[in-house]
N, C-alpha and C positions, 0 to 999 in steps of 0.2 A: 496513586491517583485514584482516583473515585471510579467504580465500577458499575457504575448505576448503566441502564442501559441508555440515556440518552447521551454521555460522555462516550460510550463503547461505539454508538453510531460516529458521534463526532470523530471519534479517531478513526473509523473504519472510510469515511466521507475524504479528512484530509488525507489519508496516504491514498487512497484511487486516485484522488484530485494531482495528488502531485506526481501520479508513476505517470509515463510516456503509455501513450495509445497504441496495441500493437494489433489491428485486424489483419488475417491470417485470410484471404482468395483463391491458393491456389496450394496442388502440393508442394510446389519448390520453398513457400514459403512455411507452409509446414513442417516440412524437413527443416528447414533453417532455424526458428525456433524450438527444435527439438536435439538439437545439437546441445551436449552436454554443456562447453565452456561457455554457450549462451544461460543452459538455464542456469548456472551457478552464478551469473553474471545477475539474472534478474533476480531469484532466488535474494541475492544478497543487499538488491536494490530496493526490496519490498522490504527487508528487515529495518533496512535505513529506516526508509520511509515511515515506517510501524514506530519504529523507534523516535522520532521527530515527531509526529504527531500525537506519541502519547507525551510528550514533554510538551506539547504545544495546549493539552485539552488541561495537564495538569496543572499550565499556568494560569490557566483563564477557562475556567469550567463553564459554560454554557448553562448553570441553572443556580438556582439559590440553596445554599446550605441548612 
């Protein structure tokens, strides 16, 4: 895929776009997102996501050649 940095933005836009929103208020919930099986959990969710949208920008690159 094309490395130029306005593709780099597009994939970095679509995968935030499509991870789940996780604001963190208090410690209980800090603790909780700090739990190991969680972060491997997101950890692996962001790779999707990275992975999907770099196949998404390769298809249809946002600039002219």
């Amino acid at each position: 895929m094309c490395t130029c940095e306005k593709c780099a933005c597009d994939v970095l836009a679509l995968t935030l776009n499509s991870l789940p929103v996780y604001y963190v208020t208090s410690d209980a919930g800090r603790q909780y997102i700090q739990l190991n099986s969680y972060k491997k959990q997101f950890e692996t969710d962001v790779e999707v996501a990275l992975m999907k949208a770099c196949v998404t920008v390769k298809a249809s690159p946002n600039h002219q050649q």
